[in-house]
N, C-alpha and C positions, 0 to 999 in steps of 0.2 A: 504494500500500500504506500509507503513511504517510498519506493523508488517512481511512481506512478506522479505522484503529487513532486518530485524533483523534475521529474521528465515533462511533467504539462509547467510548471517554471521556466523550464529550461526553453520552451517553445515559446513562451508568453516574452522571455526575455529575448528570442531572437528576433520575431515578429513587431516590434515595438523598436518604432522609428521618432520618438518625439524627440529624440535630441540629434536629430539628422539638418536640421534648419538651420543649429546654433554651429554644426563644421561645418556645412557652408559659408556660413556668414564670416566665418573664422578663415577663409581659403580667399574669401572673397576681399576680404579686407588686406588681410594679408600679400595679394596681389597689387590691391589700389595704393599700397603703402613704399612696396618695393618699384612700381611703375613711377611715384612718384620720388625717389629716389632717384631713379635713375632718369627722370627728366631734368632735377634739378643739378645734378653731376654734368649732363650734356649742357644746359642754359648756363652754369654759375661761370664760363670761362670767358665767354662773349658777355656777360654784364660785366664781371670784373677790367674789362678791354675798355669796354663802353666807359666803365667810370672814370677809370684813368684820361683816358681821351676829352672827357667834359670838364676836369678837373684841370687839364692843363689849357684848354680852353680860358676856362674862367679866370686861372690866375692872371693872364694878362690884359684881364678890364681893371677900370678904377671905375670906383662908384663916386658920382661926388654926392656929397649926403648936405652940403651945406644951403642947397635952396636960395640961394643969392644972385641967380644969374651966372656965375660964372665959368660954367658949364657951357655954356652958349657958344663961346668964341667958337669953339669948333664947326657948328652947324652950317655954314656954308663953306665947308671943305668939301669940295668936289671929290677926293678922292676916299673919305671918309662915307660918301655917299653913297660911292659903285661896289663898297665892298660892304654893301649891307648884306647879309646872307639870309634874312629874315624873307626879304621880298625877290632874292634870285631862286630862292627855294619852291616858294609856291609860284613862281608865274612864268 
């Protein structure tokens, strides 16, 4: 009798799928996690390029912060003009 009542267990326990949703979701994660790994491995070398390149950029502006006008003198520089990149970019 006892081996009857282990053997319908034993079926009861094979038969029985509710924790089959939770290693999916564990395989499935586990992919979205290493996917993004390795996208951010392929991306981080071309932004770290990127930032270098804006950063040497930027070093040689001056900001003038004092609001006085004196900033101006330049604005009819002709050739301060044609190397605006702002407006050779979009047109």
């Amino acid at each position: 009798m006892e081996r009857i009542a282990t053997l319908n267990q034993f079926k009861t326990f094979i038969t029985d799928d509710t924790g089959a949703v939770t290693v999916d979701w564990v395989v499935l994660t586990a992919a979205v996690v290493g996917l993004a790994l390795a996208a951010m491995a392929v991306i981080s070398g071309g932004v770290e390029d990127l930032s270098q390149d804006t950063s040497g950029a930027m070093t040689d502006y001056e900001i003038d912060d004092s609001f006085d006008g004196a900033g101006e003198a330049n604005a009819g520089d002709e050739a301060a003009e044609s190397e605006d990149p702002v407006s050779e970019s979009f047109f």
